[in-house]
N, C-alpha and C positions, 0 to 999 in steps of 0.2 A: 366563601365567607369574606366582609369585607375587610382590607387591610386595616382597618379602626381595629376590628372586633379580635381579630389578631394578637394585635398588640395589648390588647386588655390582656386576653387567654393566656399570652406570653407574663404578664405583670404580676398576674393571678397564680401560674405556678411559678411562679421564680421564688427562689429560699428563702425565708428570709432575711432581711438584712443585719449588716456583722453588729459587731458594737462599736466599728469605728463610723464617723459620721459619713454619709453618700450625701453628695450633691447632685442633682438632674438640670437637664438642658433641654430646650427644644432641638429641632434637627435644621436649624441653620448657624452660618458663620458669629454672628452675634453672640446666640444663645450659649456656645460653647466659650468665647471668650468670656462672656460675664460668669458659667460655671466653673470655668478654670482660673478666673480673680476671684470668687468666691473660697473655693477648694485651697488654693496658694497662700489667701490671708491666714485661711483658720488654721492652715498645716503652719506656716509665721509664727501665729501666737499661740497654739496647744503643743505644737512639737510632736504632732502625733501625724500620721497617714491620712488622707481623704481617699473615700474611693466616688470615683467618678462614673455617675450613667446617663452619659450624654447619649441624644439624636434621637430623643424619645418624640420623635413625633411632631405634633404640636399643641395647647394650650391644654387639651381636653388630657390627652393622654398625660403629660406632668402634672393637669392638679388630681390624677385618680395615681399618679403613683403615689405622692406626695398624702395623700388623706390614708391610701392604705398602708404608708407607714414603707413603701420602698425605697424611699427616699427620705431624707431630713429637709429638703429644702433646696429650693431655685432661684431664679430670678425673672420678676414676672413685670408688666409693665401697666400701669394703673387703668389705664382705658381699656384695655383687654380683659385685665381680673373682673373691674365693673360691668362688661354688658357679657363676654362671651363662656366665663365661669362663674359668675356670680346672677347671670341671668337680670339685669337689672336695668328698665329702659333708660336709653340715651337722655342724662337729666337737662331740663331748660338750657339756654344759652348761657343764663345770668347765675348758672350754677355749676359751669365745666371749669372754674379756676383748679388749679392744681391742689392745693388745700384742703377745698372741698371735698372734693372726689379720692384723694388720698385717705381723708378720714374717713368717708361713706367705706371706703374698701377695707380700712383697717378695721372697721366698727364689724362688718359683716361678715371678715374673714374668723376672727376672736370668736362670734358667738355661732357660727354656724359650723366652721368647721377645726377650732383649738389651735388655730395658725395665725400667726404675728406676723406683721408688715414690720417688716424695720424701715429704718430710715431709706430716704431716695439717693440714689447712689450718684446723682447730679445730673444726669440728661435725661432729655423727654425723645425717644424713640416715636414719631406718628407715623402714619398710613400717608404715603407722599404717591401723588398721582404725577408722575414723570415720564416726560416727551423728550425725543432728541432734540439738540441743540439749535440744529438750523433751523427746525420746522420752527420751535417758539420765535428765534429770529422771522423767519420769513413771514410770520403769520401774527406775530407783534401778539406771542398768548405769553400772558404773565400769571391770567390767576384759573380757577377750574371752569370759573362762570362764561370767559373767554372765548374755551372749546365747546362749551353749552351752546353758545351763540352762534357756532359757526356748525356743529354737525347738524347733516340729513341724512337720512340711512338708505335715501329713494336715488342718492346721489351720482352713485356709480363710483365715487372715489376722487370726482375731479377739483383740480386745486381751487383755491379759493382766490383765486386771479384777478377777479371779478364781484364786486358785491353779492349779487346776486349768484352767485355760485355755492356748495355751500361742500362739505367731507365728510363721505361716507369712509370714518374711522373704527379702525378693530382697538381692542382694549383686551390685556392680559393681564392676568390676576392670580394669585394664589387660592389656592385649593380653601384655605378658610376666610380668605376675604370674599368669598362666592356667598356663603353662607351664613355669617358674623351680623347683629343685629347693627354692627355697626361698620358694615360694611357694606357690599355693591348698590342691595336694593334700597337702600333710603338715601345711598350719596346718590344715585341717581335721580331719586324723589325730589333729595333734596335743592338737584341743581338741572333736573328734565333734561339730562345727557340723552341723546339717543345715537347706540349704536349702529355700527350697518349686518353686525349677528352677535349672535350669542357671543360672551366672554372665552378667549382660550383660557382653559383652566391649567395648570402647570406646578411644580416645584419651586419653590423660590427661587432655586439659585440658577434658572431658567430665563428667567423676567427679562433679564439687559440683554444677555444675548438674542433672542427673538425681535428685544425692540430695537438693537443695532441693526441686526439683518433685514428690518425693515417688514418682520413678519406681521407684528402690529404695530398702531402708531402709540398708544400710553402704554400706561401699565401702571398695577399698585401697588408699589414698593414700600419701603422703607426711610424715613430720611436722612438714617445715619448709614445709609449702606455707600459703600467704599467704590461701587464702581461709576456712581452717578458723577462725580469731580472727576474720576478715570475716563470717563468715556465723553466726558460734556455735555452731558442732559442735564436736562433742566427741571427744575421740582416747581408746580405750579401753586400757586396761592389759595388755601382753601380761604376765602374769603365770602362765601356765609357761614365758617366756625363748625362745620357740621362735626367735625372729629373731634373727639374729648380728649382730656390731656393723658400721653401718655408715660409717665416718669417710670424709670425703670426701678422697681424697689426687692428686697429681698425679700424670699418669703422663707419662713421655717415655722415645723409644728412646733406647738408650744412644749410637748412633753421633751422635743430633741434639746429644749434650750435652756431645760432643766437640767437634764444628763450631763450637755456637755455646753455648762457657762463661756466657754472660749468664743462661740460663736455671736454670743454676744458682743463681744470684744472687739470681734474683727468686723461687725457691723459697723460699730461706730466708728474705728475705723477708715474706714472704705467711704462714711460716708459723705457725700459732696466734693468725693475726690476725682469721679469720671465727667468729663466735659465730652459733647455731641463732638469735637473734632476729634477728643482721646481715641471716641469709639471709630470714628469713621477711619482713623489711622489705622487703630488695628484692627480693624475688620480689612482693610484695604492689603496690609503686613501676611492677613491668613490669605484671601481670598487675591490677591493680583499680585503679590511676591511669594506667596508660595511658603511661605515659615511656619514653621512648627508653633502651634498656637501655646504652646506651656513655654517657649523661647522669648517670642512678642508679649505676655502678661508678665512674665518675670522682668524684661526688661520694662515696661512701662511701672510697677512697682519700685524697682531702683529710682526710676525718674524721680517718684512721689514722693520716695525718703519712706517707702513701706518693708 
């Protein structure tokens, strides 16, 4: 059985939830820091308990705890909820403002599934196609169209020394950027990348280490992720726009926010209080110091005056 189908079977008999509010997480560094800032505000302003069920997987698996009610609510990120849960094509160029596509997601989350977008919690988390350091230096690549120009997959690998030479480069990816309608197959469409094989599929928290070790040469990351400044890779310029905005926004059912008005509270709050450094610091704090992720959110709350 596949590990997807699992984790439903597990979701499906799990008891149901208490009557104090659950918060869910996807199963990377991020997603646990924004569900334990989420969890922290509303325990702040209710004075009650949160229970926490982080590592759920990823996007599929939290909006199916989230609709059956195991959960109250996460944190999801706009471009993601629009194509890869809400199933909805990549819209025009002249229509991926953050605005736009924030409403389209609020409008379709309300009537299809009784869950409310709150406000954006101030950064845009995207899909960052990121090389090691030197190689962008030596090879003068700054945006994605760049590495377009220069792979051949008949190349055998050799450098690009020479005009006329050209790299046959590997690319490693996460298990749903394989798959995501706004993911591998259409950035490649969209920018006639050609690899020299198939994508290694992998864990997230895989990706830098493979691309230190030089087992491939990109990878598609994240661009608030903490070890890209750690290690000195480089995030290259999507520059045909092909990724739609993604603002990290909360989500909860509408009936949870009934029950328990606090969460309201601690939305607005929170919101436009996290900057793309805030996060990249502590995602940097859990993942390459090693701290207690309920230690790094409580301290970045004192910061805010929360």
């Amino acid at each position: 059985m596949p590990a997807s189908s699992l984790l439903l079977l597990c979701l499906a008999c799990a008891p149901p939830r208490s009557s104090r509010i659950t918060i869910g997480a996807k199963n990377f560094t991020e997603q646990v820091v924004l569900g334990e800032l989420l969890a922290q505000e509303i325990e702040a302003v209710t004075g009650e308990r949160v229970d926490r069920r982080f590592y759920l997987a990823g996007s599929y698996i939290c909006q199916q705890a989230l609709v059956s009610g195991r959960i109250d609510g996460y944190a999801e990120y706009t471009g993601t909820a629009l194509t890869a849960i809400l199933k909805q094509p990549l819209p025009q160029v002249g229509q991926r403002d953050a605005a736009t596509v924030l409403r389209r997601v609020s409008d379709l989350y309300a009537s299809k599934y009784q869950v409310s977008a709150g406000p954006p919690l101030g950064f845009e988390d995207t899909f960052a196609m990121v090389v090691r350091g030197d190689d962008a230096r030596r090879l003068g690549l700054k945006t994605i169209s760049d590495v377009a120009g220069m792979l051949d997959p008949t190349s055998q690998g050799r450098d690009v020394g020479h005009p006329a030479l050209r790299l046959a480069w590997r690319l490693g990816v996460g298990y749903e950027f394989e798959e995501r309608p706004d993911g591998l197959k259409g950035l490649e469409a969209a920018y006639g990348l050609m690899f020299a094989a198939p994508p290694r599929v992998m864990d997230l928290g895989l990706l830098y280490r493979v691309l230190a070790e030089k087992q491939v040469d990109m990878v598609a990351g994240n661009s608030t992720d903490g070890p890209i400044r750690a290690l000195g890779f480089v995030v290259l310029e999507d520059d045909r726009h092909y990724f739609p905005p993604y603002e990290a926004v909360p989500l909860f059912r509408d009936d949870s926010l009934q029950r328990h008005p606090g969460i309201r509270i601690a939305e607005d709050r929170l919101a436009g209080k996290v900057t793309a450094d805030d996060i990249r610091a502590m995602n940097d704090a859990v993942d390459g110091q090693h701290r207690d992720v309920g230690d790094v959110v409580r301290e970045f709350r004192g910061k805010r005056g929360l």
